[in-house]
SENU-126755 format. One record per residue (C-alpha): residue number from 1; residue in one letter; x, y negated, z. Coordinates in Angstrom, 2 decimals, always signed. Layout:
N
<i->NUM&aa->A&u->X&v->Y&w->Z>;
...
END
This chain:
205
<i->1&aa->X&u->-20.33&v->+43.48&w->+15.82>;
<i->2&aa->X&u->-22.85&v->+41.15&w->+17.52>;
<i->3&aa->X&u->-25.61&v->+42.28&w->+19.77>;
<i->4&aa->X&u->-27.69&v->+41.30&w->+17.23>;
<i->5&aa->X&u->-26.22&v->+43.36&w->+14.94>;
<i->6&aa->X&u->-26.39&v->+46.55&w->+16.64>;
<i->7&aa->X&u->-30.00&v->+46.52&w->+17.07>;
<i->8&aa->X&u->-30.78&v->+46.60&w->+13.35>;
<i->9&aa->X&u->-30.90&v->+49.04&w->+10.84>;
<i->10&aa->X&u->-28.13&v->+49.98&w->+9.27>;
<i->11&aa->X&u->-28.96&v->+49.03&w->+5.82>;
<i->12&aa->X&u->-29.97&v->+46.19&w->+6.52>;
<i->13&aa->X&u->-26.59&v->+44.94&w->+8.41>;
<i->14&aa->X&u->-24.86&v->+46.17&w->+5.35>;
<i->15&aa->X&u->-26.95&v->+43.77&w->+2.83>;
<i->16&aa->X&u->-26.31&v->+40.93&w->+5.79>;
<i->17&aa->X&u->-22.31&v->+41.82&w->+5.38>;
<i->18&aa->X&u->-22.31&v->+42.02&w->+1.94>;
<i->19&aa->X&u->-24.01&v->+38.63&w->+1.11>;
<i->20&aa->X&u->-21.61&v->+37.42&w->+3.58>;
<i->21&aa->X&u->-18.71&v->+38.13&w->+1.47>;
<i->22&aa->X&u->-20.36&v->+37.27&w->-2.03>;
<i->23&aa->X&u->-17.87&v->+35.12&w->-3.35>;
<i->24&aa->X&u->-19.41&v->+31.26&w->-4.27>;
<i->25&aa->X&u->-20.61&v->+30.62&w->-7.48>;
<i->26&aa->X&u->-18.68&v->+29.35&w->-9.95>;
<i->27&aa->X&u->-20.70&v->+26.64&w->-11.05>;
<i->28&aa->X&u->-24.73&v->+26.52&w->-9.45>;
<i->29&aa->X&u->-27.02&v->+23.81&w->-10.64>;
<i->30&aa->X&u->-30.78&v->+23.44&w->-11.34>;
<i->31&aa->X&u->-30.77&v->+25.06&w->-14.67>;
<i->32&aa->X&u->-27.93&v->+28.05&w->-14.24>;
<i->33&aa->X&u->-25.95&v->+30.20&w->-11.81>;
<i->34&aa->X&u->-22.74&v->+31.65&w->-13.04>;
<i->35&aa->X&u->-20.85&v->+33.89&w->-11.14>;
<i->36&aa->X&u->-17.42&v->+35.26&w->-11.67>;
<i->37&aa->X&u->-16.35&v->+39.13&w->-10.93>;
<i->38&aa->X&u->-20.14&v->+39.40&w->-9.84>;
<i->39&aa->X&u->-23.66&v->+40.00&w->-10.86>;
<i->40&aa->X&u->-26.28&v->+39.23&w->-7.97>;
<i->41&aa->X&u->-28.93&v->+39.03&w->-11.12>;
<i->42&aa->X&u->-28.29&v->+42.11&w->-12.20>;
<i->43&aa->X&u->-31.94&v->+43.76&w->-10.98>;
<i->44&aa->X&u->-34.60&v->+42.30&w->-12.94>;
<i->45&aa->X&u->-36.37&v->+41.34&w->-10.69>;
<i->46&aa->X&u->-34.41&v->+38.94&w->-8.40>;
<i->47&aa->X&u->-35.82&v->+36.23&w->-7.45>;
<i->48&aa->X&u->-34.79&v->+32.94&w->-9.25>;
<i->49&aa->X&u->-33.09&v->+35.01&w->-12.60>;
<i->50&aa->X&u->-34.54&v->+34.67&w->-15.78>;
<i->51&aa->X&u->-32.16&v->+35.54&w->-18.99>;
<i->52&aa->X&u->-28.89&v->+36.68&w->-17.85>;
<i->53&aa->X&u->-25.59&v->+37.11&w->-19.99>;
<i->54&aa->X&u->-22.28&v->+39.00&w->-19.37>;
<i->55&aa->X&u->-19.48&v->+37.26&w->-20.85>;
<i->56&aa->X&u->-16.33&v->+39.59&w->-20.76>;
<i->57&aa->X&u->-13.25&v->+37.95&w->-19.65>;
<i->58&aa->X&u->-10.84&v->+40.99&w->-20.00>;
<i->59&aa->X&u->-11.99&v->+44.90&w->-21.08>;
<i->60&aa->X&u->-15.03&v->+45.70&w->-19.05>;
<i->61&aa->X&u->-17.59&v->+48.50&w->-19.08>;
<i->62&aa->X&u->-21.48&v->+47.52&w->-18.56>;
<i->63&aa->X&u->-24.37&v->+49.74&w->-18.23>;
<i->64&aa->X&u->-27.73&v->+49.15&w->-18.73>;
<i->65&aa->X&u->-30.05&v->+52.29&w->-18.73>;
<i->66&aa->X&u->-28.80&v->+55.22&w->-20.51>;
<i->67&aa->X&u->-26.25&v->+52.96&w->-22.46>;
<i->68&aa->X&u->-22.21&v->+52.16&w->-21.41>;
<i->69&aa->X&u->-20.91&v->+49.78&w->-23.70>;
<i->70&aa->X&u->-17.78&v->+49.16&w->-23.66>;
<i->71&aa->X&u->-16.87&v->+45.12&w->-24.21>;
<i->72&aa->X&u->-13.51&v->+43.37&w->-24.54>;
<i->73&aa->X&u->-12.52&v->+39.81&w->-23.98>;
<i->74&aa->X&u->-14.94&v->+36.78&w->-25.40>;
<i->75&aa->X&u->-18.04&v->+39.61&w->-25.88>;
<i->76&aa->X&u->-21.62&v->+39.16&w->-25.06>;
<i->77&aa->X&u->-24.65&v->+40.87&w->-23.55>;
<i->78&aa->X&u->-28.19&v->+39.01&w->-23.28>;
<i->79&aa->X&u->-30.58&v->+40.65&w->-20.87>;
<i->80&aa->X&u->-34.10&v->+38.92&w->-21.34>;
<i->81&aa->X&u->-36.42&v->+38.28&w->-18.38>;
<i->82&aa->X&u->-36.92&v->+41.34&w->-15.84>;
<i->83&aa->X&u->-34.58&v->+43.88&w->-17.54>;
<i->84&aa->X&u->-31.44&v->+45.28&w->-15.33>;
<i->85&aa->X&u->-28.16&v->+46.26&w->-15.98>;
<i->86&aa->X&u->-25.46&v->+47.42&w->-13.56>;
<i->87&aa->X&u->-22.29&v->+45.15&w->-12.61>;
<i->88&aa->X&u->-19.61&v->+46.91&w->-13.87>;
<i->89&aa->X&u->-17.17&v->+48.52&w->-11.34>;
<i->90&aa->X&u->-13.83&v->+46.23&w->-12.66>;
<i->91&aa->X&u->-12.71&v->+43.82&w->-15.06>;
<i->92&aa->X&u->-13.35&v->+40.45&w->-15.31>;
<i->93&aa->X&u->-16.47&v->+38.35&w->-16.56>;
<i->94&aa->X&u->-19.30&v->+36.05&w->-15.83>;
<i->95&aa->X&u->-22.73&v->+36.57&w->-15.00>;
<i->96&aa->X&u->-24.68&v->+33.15&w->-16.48>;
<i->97&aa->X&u->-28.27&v->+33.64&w->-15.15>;
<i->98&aa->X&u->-30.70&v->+30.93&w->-16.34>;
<i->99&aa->X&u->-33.16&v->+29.83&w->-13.50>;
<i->100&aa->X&u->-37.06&v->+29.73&w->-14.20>;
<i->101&aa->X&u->-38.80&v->+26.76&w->-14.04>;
<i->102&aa->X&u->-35.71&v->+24.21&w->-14.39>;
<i->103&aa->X&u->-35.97&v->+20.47&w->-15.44>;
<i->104&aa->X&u->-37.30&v->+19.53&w->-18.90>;
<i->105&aa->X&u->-34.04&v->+20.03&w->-21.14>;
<i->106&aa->X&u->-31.86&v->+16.86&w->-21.77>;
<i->107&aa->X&u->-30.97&v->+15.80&w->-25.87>;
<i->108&aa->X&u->-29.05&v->+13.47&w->-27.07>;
<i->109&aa->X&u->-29.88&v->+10.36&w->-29.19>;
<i->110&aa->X&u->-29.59&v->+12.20&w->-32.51>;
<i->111&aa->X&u->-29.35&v->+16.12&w->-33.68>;
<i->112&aa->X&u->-26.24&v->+16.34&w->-35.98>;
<i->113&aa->X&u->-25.24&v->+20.46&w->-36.16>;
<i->114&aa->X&u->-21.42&v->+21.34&w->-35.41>;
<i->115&aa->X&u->-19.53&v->+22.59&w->-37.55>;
<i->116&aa->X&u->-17.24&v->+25.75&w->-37.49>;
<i->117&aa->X&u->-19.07&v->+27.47&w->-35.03>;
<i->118&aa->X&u->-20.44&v->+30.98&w->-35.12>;
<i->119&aa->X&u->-23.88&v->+31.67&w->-33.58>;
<i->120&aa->X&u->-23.76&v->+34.68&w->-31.70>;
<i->121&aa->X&u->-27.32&v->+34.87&w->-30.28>;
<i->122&aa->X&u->-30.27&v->+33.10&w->-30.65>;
<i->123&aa->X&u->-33.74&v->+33.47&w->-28.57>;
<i->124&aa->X&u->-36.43&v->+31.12&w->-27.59>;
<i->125&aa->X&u->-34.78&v->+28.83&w->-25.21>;
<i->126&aa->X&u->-31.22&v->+28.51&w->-26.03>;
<i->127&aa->X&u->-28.95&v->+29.45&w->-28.06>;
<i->128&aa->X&u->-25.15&v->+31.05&w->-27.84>;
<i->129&aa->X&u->-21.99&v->+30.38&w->-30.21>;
<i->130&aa->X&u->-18.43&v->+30.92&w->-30.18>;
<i->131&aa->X&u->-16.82&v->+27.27&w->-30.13>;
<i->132&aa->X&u->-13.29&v->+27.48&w->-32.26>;
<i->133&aa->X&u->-10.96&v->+24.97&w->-33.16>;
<i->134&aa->X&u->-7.29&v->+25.54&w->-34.56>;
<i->135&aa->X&u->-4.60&v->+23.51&w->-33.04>;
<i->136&aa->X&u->-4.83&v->+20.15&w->-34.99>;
<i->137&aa->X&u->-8.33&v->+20.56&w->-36.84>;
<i->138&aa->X&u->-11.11&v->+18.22&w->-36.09>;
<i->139&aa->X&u->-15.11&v->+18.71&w->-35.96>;
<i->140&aa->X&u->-16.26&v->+15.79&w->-37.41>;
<i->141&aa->X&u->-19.03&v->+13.88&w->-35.60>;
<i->142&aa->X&u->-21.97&v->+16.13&w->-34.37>;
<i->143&aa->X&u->-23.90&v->+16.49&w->-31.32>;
<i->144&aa->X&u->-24.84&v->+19.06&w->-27.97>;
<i->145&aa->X&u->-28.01&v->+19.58&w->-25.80>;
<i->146&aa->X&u->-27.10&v->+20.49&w->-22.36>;
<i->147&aa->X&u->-25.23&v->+22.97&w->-21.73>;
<i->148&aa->X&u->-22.17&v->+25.92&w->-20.43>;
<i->149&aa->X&u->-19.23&v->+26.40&w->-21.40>;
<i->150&aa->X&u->-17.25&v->+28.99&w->-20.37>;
<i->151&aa->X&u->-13.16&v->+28.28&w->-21.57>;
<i->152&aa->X&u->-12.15&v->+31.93&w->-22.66>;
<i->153&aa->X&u->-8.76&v->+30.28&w->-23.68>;
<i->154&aa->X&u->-7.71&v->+27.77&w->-21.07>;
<i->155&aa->X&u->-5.55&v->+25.19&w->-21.89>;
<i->156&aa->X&u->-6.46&v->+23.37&w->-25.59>;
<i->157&aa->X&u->-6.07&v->+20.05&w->-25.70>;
<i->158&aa->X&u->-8.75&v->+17.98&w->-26.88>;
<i->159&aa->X&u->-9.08&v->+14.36&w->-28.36>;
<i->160&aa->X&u->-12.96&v->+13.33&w->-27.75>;
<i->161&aa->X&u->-14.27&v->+10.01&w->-29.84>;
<i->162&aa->X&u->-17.18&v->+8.64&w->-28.36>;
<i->163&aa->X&u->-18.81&v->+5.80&w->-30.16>;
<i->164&aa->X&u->-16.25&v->+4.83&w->-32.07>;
<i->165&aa->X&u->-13.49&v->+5.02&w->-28.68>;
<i->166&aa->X&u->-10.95&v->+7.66&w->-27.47>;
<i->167&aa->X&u->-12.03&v->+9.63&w->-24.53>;
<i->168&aa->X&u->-10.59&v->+9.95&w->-21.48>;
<i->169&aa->X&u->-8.61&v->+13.69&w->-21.34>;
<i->170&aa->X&u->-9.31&v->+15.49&w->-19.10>;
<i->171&aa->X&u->-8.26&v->+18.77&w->-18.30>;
<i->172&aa->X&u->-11.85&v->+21.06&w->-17.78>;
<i->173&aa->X&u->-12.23&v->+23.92&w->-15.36>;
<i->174&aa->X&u->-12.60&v->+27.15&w->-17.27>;
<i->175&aa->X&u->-16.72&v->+26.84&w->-16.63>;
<i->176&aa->X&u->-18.35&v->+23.87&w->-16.89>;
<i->177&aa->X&u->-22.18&v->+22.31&w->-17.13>;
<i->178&aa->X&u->-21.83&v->+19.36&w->-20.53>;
<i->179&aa->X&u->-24.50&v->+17.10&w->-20.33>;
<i->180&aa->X&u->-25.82&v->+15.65&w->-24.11>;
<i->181&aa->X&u->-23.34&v->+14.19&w->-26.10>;
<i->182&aa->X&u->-22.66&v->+13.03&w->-29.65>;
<i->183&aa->X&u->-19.42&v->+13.37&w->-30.27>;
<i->184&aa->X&u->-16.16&v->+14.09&w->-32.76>;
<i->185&aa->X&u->-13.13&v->+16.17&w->-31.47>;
<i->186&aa->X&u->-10.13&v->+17.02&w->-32.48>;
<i->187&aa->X&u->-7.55&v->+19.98&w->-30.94>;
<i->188&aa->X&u->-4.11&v->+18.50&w->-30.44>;
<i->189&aa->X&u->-2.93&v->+21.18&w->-28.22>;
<i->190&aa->X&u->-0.56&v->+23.75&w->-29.74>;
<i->191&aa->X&u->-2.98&v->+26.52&w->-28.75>;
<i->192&aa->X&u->-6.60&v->+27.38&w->-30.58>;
<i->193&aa->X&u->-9.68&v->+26.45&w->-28.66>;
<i->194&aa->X&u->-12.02&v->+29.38&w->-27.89>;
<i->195&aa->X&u->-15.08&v->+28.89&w->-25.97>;
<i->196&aa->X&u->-17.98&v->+30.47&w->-24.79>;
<i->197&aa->X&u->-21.32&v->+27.88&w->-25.30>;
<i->198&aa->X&u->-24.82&v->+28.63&w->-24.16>;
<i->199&aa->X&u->-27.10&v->+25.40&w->-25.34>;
<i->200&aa->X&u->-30.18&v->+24.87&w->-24.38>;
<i->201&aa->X&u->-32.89&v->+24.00&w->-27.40>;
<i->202&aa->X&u->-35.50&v->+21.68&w->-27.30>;
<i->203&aa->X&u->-38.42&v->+22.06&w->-25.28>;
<i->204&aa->X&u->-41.52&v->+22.93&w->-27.50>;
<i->205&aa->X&u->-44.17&v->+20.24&w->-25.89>;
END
């Protein structure tokens, strides 16, 4: 230990160690912060966290207040603005924490709704839906707002057409920040798609 170190409390030389070893986040930009195994937003009232979610990656347990819920793989909790929960103790997830006060949101040319999706949650400022695609089914032409995507099965395939053109493929990381798009895809993996999407809506002016 340092000789600055010794001459501070020892609380606070724990909090120094510990945000030491806080993993980085698994994908930081100006709108969002998602962390993996991890929940720095978890208090309410942390600086620079506005909505969180929990998106369980494996069986986890999360409490917030007098509640454990138990969640399994692909499930969802939505905190709003300054309420807490407690990171659970194992398992894996993500914490996505939306940051107050980020750009104006980005849409593309045209709204055209996807089909086949399910919307899971919706609140003022964005929305969440499992994205699902069987191994050789298409989603016709439709389009995205910015936003996170979060691969809960890693490895689909996907043909992407693109004004009329094949897409390059390219094989995503299992969270990822999509910018506005209009789009038609098909899966022409052997395995089903299954992902996590938090989209930003329109900004009311």
């Amino acid at each position: 230990m340092t000789t600055l170190l010794r001459h501070l409390p020892i609380a606070l030389v724990t909090a120094l160690l510990a945000q030491g070893a806080r993993a980085a986040p698994a994908l930081e930009n100006d709108y969002v912060r998602v962390s993996r195994d991890e929940a720095p937003c978890a208090e309410g009232r942390t600086p620079g966290c506005a909505e969180r979610v929990i998106v369980a990656m494996g069986e986890i347990q999360l409490r917030f207040g007098k509640v454990l819920r138990a969640m399994k793989r692909g499930e969802i909790a939505v905190f709003k603005t300054g309420e807490s929960y407690r990171a659970p103790e194992s398992g894996t997830y993500y914490e996505v924490a939306i940051k107050p006060g980020h750009p104006p949101v980005k849409l593309p040319a045209e709204i055209i709704p996807p089909a086949k999706n399910t919307i899971v949650y919706e609140g003022e400022r964005f929305f969440i839906y499992e994205e699902r695609l069987a191994p050789g089914d298409t989603r016709a032409r439709h389009s995205h707002s910015q936003r996170i995507e979060i691969r809960i099965n890693q490895g689909p395939l996907l043909r992407q057409i693109i004004e009329g053109k094949d897409a390059p493929q390219e094989p995503p990381s299992v969270v990822n920040f999509r910018e506005p798009i209009i789009h038609a895809v098909t899966n022409v993996g052997d395995m089903a798609l299954w992902n996590f999407i938090l989209e930003f809506k329109p900004e009311q002016r």
